[in-house]
RODRENZA-701914 format. One record per residue (C-alpha): residue number from 1; residue in one letter; chain; x, y, z. Coordinates in nm, 2 decimals, decimal comma. Layout:
# residues N
+------+-------+------+--------+--------+--------+
: bami : rokol : paro :     c1 :     c2 :     c3 :
+------+-------+------+--------+--------+--------+
:  NUM :     A :    A :      X :      Y :      Z :
...
+------+-------+------+--------+--------+--------+
END
This chain:
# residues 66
+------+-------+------+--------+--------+--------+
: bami : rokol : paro :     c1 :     c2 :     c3 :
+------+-------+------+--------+--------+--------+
:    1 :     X :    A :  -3,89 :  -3,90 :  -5,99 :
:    2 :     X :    A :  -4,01 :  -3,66 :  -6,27 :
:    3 :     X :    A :  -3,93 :  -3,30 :  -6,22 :
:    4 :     X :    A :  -4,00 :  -3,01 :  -6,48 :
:    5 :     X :    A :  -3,67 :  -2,87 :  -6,65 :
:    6 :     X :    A :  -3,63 :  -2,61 :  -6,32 :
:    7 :     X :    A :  -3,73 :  -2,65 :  -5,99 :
:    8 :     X :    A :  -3,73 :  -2,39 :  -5,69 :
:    9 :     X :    A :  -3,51 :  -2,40 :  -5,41 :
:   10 :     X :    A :  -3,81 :  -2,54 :  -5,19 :
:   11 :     X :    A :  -3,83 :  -2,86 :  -5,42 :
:   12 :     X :    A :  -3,48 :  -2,92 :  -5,47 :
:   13 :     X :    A :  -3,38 :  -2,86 :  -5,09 :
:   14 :     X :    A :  -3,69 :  -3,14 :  -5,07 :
:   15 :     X :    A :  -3,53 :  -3,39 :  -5,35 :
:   16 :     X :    A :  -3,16 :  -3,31 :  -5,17 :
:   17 :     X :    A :  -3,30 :  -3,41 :  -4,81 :
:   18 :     X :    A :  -3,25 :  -3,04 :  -4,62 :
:   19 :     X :    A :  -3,45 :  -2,79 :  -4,48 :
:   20 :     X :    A :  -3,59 :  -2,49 :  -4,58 :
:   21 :     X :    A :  -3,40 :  -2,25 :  -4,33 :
:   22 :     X :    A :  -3,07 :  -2,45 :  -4,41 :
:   23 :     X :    A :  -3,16 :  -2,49 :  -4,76 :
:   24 :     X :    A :  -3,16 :  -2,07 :  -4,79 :
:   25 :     X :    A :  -2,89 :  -1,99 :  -4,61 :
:   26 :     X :    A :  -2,64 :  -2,21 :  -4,81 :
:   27 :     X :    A :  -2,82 :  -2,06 :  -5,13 :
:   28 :     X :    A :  -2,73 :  -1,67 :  -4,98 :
:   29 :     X :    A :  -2,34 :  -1,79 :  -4,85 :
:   30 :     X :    A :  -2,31 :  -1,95 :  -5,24 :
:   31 :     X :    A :  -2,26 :  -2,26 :  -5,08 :
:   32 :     X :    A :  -2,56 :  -2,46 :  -5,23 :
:   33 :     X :    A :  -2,43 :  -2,78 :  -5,36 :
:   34 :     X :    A :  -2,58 :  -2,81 :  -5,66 :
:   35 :     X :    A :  -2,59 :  -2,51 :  -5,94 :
:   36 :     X :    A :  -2,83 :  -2,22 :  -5,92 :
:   37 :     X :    A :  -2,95 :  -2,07 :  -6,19 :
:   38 :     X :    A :  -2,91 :  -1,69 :  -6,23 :
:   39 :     X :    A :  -3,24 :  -1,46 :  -6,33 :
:   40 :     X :    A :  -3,55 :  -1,36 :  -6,17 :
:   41 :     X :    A :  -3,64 :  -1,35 :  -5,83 :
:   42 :     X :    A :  -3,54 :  -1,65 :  -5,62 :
:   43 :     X :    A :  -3,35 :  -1,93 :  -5,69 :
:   44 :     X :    A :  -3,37 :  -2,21 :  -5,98 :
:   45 :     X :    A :  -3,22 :  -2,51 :  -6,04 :
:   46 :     X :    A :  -3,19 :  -2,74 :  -6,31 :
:   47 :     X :    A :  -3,34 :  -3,10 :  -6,32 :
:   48 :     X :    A :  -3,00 :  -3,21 :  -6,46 :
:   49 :     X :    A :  -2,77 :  -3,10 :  -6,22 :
:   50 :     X :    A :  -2,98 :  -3,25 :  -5,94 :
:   51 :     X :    A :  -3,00 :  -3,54 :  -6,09 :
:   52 :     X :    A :  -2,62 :  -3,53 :  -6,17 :
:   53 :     X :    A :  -2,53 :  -3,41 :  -5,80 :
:   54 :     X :    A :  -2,75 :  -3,73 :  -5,69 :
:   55 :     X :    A :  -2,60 :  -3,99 :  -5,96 :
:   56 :     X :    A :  -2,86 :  -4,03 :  -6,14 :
:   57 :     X :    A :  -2,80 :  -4,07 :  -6,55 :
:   58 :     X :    A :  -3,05 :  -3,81 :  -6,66 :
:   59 :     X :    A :  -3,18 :  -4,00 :  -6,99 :
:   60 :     X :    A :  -3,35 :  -4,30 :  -6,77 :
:   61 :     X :    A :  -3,57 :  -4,05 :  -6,68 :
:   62 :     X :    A :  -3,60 :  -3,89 :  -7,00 :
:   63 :     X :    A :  -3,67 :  -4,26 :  -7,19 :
:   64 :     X :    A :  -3,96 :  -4,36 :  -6,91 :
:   65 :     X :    A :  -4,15 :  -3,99 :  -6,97 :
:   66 :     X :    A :  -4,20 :  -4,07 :  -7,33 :
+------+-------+------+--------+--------+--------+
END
């Protein structure tokens, strides 16, 4: 799984397994289980702490890009 430094809530509510609808609505209560980023319009999230939430040790994925 590679994935730019931030994703949008649409591609980390994919990589986390939910929906869309559900995916916003924990995002507007502050209950998204993961970090967002503040700035902008919408949501961001980092590729770290998606990878963090899902266990997996970020620098295997930094050593296979190179």
């Amino acid at each position: 799984m590679s994935l730019p430094p931030t994703v949008g809530l649409d591609t980390a509510n994919s990589v986390l397994g939910m929906g869309r609808t559900a995916g916003y609505a924990l995002a507007r209560r502050g209950a998204y289980p993961v970090r967002l980023l503040p700035g902008g319009r919408g949501y961001r999230i980092s590729r770290y702490d998606l990878y963090r939430h899902l266990g997996i040790a970020a620098d295997v994925y930094a050593d296979s890009e190179a």
